[in-house]
C-alpha positions in Angstrom: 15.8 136.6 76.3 14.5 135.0 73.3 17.0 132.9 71.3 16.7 134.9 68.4 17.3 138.2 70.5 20.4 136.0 72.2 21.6 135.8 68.7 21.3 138.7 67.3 23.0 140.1 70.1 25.9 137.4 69.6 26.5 138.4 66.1 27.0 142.2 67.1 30.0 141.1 68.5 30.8 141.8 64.4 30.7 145.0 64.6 34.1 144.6 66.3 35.2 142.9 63.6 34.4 145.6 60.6 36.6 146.9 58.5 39.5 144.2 59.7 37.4 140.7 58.1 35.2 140.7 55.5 31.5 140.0 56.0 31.9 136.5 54.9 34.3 135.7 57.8 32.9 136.7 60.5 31.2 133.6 61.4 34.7 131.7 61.4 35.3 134.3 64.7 31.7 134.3 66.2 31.3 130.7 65.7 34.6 129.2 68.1 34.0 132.1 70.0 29.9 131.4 70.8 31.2 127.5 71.4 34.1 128.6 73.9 31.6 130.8 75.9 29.0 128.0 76.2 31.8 125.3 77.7 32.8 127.9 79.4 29.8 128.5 81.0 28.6 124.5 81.2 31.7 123.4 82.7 31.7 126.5 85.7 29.7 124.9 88.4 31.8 121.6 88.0 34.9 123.0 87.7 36.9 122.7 90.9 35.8 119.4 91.0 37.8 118.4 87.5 41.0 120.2 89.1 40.6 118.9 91.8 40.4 115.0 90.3 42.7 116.1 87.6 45.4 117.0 90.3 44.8 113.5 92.0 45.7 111.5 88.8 47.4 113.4 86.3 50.6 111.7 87.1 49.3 108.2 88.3 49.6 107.2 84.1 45.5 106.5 84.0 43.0 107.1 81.2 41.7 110.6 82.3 39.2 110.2 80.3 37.8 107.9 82.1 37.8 110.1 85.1 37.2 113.4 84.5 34.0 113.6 82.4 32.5 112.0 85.1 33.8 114.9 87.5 32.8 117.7 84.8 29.1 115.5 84.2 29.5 116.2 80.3 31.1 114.3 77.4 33.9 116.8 77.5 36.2 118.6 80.2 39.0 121.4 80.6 42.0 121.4 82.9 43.0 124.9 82.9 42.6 127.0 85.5 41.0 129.7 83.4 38.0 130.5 82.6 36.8 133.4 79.7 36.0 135.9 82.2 39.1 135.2 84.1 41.4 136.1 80.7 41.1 139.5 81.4 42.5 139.6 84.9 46.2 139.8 82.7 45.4 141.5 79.8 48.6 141.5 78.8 48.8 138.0 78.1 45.4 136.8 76.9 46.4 135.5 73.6 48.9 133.3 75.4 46.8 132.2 78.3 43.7 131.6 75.9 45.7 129.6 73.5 46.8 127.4 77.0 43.4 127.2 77.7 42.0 125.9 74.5 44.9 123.1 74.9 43.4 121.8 78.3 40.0 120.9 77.0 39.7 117.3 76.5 40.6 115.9 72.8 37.0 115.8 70.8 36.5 119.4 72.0 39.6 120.2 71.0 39.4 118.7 67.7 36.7 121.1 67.2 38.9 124.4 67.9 41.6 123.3 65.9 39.1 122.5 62.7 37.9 126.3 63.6 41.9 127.3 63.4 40.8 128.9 66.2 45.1 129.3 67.6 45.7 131.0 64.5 42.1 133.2 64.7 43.4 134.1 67.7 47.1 135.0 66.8 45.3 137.2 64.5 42.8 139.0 66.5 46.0 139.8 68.9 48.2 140.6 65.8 45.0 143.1 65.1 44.4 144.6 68.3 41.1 142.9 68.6 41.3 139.9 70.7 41.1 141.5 74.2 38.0 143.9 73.3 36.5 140.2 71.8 37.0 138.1 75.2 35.7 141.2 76.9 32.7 140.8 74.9 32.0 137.2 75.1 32.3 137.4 79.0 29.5 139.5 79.5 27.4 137.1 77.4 25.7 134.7 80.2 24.9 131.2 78.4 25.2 129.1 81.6 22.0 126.7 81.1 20.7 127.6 84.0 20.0 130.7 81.7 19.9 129.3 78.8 19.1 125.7 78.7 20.4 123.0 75.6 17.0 123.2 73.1 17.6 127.0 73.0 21.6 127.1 72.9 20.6 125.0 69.9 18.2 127.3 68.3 20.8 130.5 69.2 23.8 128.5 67.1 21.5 127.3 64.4 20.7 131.0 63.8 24.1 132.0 64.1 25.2 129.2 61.3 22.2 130.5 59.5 23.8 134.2 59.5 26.9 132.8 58.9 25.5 130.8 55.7 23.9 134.1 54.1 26.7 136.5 54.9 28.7 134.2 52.8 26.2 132.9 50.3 28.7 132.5 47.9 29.1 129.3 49.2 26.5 128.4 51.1 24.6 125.8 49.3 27.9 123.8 49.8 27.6 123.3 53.5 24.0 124.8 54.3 20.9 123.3 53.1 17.3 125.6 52.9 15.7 124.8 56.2 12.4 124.3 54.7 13.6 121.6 52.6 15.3 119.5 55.7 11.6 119.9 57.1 9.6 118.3 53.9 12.2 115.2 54.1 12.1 114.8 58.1 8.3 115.4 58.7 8.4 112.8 55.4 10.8 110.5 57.4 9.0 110.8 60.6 5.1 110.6 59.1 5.6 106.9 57.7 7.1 105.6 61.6 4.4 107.6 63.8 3.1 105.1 66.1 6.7 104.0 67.1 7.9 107.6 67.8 5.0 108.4 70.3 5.6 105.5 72.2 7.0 106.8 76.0 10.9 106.8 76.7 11.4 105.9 71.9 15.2 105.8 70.8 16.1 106.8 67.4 19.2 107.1 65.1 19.5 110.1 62.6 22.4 109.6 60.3 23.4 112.0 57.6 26.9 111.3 55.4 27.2 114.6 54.0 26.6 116.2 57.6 27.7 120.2 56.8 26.9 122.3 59.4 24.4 119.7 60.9 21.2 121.0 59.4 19.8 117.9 58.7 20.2 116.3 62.2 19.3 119.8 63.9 16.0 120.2 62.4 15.6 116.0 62.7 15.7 116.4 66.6 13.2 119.7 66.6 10.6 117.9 64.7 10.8 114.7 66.8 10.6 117.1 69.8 7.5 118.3 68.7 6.1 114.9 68.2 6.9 113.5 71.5 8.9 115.7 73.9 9.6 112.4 75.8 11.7 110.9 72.5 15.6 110.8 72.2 17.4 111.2 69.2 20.6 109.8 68.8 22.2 112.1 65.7 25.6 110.7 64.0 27.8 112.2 60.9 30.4 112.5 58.8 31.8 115.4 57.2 35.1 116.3 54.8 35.4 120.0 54.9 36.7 121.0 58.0 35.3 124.1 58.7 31.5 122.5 58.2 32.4 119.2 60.1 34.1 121.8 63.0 30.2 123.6 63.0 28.7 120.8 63.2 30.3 119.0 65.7 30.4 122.1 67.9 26.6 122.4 67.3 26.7 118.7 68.8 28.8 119.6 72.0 26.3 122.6 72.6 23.2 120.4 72.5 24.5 117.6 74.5 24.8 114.9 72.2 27.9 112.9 71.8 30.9 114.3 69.8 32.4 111.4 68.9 29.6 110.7 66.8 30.6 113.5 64.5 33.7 112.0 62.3 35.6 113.7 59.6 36.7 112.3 56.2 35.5 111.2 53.0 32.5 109.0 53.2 33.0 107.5 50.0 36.3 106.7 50.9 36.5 105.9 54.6 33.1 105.3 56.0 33.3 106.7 59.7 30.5 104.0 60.6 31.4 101.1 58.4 29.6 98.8 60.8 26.3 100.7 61.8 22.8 100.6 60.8 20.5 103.6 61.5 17.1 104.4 61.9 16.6 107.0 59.6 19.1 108.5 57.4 19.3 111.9 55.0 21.3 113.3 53.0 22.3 116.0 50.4 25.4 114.9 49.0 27.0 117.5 46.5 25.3 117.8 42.7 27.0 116.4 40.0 30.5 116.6 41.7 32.9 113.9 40.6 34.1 111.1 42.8 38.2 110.9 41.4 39.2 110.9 44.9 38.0 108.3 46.2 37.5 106.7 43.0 40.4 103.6 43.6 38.5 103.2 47.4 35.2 102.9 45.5 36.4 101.0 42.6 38.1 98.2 45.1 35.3 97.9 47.4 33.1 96.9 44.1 35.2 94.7 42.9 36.4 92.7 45.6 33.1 93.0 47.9 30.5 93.2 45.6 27.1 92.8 47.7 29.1 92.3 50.8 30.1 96.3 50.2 28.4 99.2 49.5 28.5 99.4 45.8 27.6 96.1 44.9 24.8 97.2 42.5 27.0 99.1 40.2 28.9 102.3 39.6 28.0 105.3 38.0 30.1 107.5 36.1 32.9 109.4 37.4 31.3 112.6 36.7 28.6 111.9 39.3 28.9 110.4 42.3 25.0 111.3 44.0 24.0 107.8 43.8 27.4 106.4 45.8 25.9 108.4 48.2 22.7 106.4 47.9 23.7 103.3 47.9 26.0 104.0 51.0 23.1 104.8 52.6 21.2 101.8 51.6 24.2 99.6 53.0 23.5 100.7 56.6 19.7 100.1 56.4 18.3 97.7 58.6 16.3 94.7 57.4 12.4 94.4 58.0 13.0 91.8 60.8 15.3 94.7 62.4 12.9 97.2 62.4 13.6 98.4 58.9 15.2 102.2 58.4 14.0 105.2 56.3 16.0 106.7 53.8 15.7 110.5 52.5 18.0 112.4 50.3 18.0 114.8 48.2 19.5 114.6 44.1 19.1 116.4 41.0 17.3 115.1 37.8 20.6 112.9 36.9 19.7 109.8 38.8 16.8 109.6 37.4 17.6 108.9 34.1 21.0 109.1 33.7 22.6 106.0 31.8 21.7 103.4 29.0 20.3 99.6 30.2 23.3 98.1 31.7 25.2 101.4 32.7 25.9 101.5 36.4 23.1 104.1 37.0 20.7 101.5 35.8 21.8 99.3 37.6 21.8 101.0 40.6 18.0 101.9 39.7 17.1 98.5 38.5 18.4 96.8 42.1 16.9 99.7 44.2 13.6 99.0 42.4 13.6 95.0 41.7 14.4 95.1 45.6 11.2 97.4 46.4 13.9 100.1 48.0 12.0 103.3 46.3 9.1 104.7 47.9 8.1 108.0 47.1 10.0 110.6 44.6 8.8 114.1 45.1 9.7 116.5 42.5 10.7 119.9 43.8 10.6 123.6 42.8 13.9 125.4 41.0 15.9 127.8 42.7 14.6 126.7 46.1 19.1 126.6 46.9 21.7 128.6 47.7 24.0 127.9 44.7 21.6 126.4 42.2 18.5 126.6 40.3 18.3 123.3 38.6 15.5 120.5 39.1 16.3 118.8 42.5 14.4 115.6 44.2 13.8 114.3 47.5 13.7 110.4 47.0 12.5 108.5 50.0 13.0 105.1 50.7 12.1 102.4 52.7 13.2 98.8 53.8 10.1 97.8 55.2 7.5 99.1 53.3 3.9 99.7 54.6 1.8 96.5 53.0 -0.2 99.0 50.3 3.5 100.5 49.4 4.7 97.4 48.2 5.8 97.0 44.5 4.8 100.6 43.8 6.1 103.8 43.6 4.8 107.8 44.2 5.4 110.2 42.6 4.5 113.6 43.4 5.2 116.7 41.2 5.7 119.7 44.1 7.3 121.8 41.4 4.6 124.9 41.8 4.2 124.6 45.5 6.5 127.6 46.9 6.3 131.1 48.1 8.5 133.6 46.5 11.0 135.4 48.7 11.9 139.2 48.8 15.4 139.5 48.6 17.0 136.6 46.7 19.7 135.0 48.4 22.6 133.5 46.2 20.3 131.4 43.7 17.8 130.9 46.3 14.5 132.8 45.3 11.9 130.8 46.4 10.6 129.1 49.6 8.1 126.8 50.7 5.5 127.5 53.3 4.9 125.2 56.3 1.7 125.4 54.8 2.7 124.1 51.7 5.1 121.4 53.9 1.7 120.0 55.6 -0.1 119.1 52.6 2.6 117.6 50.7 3.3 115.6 54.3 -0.4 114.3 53.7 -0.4 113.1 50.0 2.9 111.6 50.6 1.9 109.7 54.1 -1.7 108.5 52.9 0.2 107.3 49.8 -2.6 109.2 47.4 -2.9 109.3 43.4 -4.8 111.8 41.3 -5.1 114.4 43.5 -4.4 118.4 43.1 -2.8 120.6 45.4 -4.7 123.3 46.3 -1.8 125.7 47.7 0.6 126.2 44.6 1.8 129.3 43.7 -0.1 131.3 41.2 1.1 134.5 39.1 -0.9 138.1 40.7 -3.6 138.2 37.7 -3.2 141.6 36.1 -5.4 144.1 35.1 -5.7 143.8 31.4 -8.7 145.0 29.0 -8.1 141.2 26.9 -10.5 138.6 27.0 -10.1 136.3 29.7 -8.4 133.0 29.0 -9.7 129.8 30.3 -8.6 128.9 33.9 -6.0 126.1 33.9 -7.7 122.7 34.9 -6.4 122.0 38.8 -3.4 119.3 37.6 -2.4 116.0 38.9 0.1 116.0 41.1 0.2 112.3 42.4 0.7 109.3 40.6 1.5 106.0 41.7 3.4 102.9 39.4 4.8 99.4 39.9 8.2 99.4 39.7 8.2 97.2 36.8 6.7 100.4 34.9 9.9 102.1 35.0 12.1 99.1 33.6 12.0 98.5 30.1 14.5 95.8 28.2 16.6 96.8 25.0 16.6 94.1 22.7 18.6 93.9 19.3 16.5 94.0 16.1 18.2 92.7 13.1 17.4 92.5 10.0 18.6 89.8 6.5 21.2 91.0 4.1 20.2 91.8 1.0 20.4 90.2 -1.9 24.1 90.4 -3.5 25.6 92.9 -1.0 28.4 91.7 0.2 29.3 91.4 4.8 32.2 91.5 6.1 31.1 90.6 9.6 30.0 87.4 10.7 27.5 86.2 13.0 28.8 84.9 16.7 27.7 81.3 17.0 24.3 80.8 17.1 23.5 84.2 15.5 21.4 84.6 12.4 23.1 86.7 9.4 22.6 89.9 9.5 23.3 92.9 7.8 24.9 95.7 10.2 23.8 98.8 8.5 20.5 97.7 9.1 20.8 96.9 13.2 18.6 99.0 15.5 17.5 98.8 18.8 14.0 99.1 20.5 13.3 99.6 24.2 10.3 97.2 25.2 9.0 98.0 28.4 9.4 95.0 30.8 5.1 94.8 31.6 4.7 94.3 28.0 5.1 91.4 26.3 7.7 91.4 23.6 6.0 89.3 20.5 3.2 91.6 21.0 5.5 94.4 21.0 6.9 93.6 17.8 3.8 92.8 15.9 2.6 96.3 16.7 5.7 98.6 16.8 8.0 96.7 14.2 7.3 94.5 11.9 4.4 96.9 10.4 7.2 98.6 8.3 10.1 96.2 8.8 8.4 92.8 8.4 12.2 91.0 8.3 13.2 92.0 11.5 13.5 89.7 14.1 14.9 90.0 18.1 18.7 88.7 18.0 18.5 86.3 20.6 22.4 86.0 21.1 22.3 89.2 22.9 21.2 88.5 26.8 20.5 90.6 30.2 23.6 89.2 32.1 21.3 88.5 35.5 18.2 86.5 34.0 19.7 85.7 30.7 16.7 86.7 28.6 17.3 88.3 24.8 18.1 92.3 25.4 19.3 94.2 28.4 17.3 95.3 31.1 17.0 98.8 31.8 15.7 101.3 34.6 14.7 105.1 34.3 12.3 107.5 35.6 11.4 110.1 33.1 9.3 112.2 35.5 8.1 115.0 33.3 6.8 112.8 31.1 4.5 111.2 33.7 3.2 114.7 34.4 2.7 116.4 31.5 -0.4 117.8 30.2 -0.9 118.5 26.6 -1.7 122.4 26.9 -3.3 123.5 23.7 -2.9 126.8 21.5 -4.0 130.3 22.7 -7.1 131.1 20.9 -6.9 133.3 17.6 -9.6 135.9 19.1 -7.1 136.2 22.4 -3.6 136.8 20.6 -5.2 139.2 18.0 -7.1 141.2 21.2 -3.6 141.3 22.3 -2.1 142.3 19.5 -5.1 145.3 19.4 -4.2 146.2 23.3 -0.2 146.2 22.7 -0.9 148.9 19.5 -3.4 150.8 21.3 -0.9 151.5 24.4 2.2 151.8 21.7 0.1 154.9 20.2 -0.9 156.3 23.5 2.9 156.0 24.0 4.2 158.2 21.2 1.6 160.6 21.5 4.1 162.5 23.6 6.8 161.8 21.3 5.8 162.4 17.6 4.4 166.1 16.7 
């Protein structure tokens, strides 16, 4: 059976559940159930062996954990002398003898039931008549791995997660993120470290802070499995909600990859992995959520560790807490002489731009890009998620750059490359092909500038008796900058008080007088030189005006502040001109014409 026939089948198991749950929660019944019928089935053929060991030391006052995974040969065990099949030989008392059984797994499985609630799902099912026909159910389902090996128990609770996401997509984009997008940013991940993931026998970490269901890491350890087969990928992640981190670390038991690399908790608060470095690392932390929570964790951790911490670089706003995220992932990168690690997340147009020179968003920016962190920004198309249609990025970034990376930046507008789907889901009404995936891949990868795409999305033409209009010229799509481009300093112009007006204010020490009615500022971008500056963009109608030298960037002490920002429309846009007079006024003609042709039927 196919995984996605294997699934399918599993979720009919809701028809059971009509009429009693709503449509949104049945996954929080299919899900615990899916993961209980795969230990199930794992631990069977090692079974008597664990009671057997388990009887042998259960009172001697040892670590059984120690013991008994080596007896089960998995990262997890159960005790009980049940099995899911064997629940139905006293129907009378499977709540009770399920509920025992759940209890005997070992603790990180269990961990993972009780973020399910799956005790009280249970109670309920009973308390609805439901829970005996459901273990029935599930114990016909064979997902030994004899007959259904790891990769496709993977695929079959991927695709149940999947359902579970659009049955509820309400929510979904909280805690389930578009599959095609995860795809771009691995295959983006992956492209720039080729020749050391085909290499026989490679080892990898995947890391991702805002973990959810696991999308990020599943679709990581597909796409390195289609590189090189041979590969291992070593996923870790941290979660707060506790259905999502429950998904995610059951998606983790059913693939075989350590559990206890899953954590729970705030990230920004208490880092699950405060001394680890990764490989690669991805993330789509929350959009414009604010960080009040752990906002006295954060706050501390700047002050008192500055570089040494996560946040040394600065601290954005309260009402935005997307690039904490960031620079927590920065923190565990490893240095070039370690390898180096790959960075991609995904944020909104905030980060970007966000914040004056000296604001903790510039900051951030200014020390991501003065330390040649940012590789590639790729803009991408609107209402491509589940619960919004705003601008989103993927920025990548890199500790060890590639030699003709260094000091520059790429951008790459993919706002036009997508597919449109049939049936909208939530927000979600747009997609992008692998197609599309492969070519973006290749400008990213080969680093290339001035080039078009040649699968973006195009409008059907319509039949229409109007002149046709010029064919838009194929557009730029990839530029590339030194990151000095995006920094700029903002200096202080003043200017001499006029004659007889009378100042309250005086000047600091050293300071020239000024008159404050008359103080402006001026942005100079940091490649340019700044006399030159003035002489062309000030002094032409303000030939008084001078820089207030008083006024210094606090890290190299030169007049102004420096700033950061990435204005990425700007970059991108082309001037489009005017419709031609000859085309609106053949419009104008074919609109009237089809207006009479319209009341012809309506005015005698």
């Amino acid at each position: 059976m196919q995984f996605q026939e294997l699934a399918n089948f599993i979720w009919s198991v809701a028809d059971l559940l009509r009429g009693d749950y709503k449509q949104a929660d049945y996954g929080k019944v299919i899900l615990p159930f899916t993961l209980l019928r795969r230990l199930d089935c794992v631990l069977d053929s090692t079974k008597q062996d664990v009671l057997d060991e388990y009887a042998k030391r259960k009172d001697s006052g040892v670590n059984l954990d120690i013991f008994l995974p080596r007896k089960s040969k998995q990262a997890f065990y159960n005790v009980s002398p049940f099995t899911v099949p064997g629940l139905l030989d006293d129907p009378n008392n499977v709540r009770q003898n399920l509920t025992a059984y759940i209890g005997d797994f070992s603790a990180e499985a269990r961990d993972v039931f009780a973020r399910f609630k799956f005790v009280e799902r249970v109670a309920e099912l009973d308390d609805k008549n439901l829970l005996f026909m459901l273990v029935q159910k599930f114990a016909t389902i064979d997902l030994h791995p004899d007959a259904v090996p790891n990769e496709t128990m993977g695929l079959v609770f991927e695709e149940l997660i999947r359902k579970f996401a659009e049955a509820s997509n309400e929510t979904a984009g909280e805690h389930f993120t578009p599959r095609e997008v995860i795809k771009l940013i691995v295959m983006c991940l992956f492209a720039g470290d080729g020749d050391a993931l085909t290499k026989p026998g490679a080892v990898r970490s995947l890391y991702d802070p805002t973990a959810g269901t696991g999308g990020m890491l599943s679709v990581g350890q597909h796409v390195l499995a289609d590189i090189n087969p041979q590969a291992r990928l070593v996923l870790f992640g941290q979660e707060l909600n506790d259905e999502s981190y429950a998904i995610c670390k059951a998606d983790m038991l059913i693939k075989g990859q350590d559990p206890k690399n899953i954590v729970r908790g705030n990230t920004l608060s208490a880092d699950g992995f405060a001394t680890e470095k990764f490989d690669y690392m991805l993330s789509n932390p929350p959009f414009g959520v604010d960080w009040k929570k752990a906002q006295d964790a954060v706050q501390a951790e700047h002050e008192k560790k500055g570089f040494a911490g996560r946040f040394g670089a600065g601290i954005p706003r309260i009402s935005d807490g997307s690039l904490l995220f960031l620079m927590h992932l920065v923190s565990k990168m490893r240095s070039p002489a370690e390898g180096g690690s790959r960075i991609g997340i995904v944020l909104n147009g905030s980060p970007l731009f966000t914040g004056d020179a000296g604001s903790g968003e510039s900051e951030i920016r200014r020390w991501l890009l003065e330390n040649d962190m940012v590789e590639t920004i790729i803009a991408l198309p609107n209402d491509l998620f589940y619960n919004t249609g705003i601008a989103t990025y993927v920025w990548l970034l890199d500790s060890d750059k590639r030699t003709d990376r260094k000091g520059k930046v790429q951008l790459i507008d993919a706002t036009r490359m997508y597919a449109k789907i049939q049936k909208s889901l939530g927000k979600k009404r747009v997609t992008i092909t692998d197609e599309q995936i492969a070519e973006i891949v290749k400008v990213y990868s080969e680093a290339q500038e001035d080039v078009s795409f040649t699968q973006e999305y195009k409008e059907p033409v319509k039949a229409s008796s109007l002149p046709d209009e010029e064919d838009e010229a194929p557009r730029v799509v990839a530029k590339r900058f030194d990151n000095t481009f995006f920094g700029y300093r903002k200096v202080t112009i003043d200017r001499p008080i006029a004659a007889g007006k009378a100042v309250k204010a005086k000047p600091k020490k050293g300071e020239k007088a000024y008159d404050p009615d008359l103080r402006d500022t001026e942005n100079v971008p940091l490649a340019e030189d700044m006399a030159e500056y003035m002489k062309r963009e000030v002094l032409p109608p303000v030939p008084d005006a001078w820089v207030n030298e008083t006024i210094k960037d606090e890290k190299d002490g030169k007049p102004g502040k420096v700033g950061y920002g990435i204005n990425f429309n700007r970059y991108f846009y082309v001037y489009k001109p005017p419709r031609k007079p000859d085309v609106i006024a053949a419009e104008i003609r074919d609109m009237e014409k089809r207006f009479v042709e319209l009341m012809k039927g309506v005015v005698v």
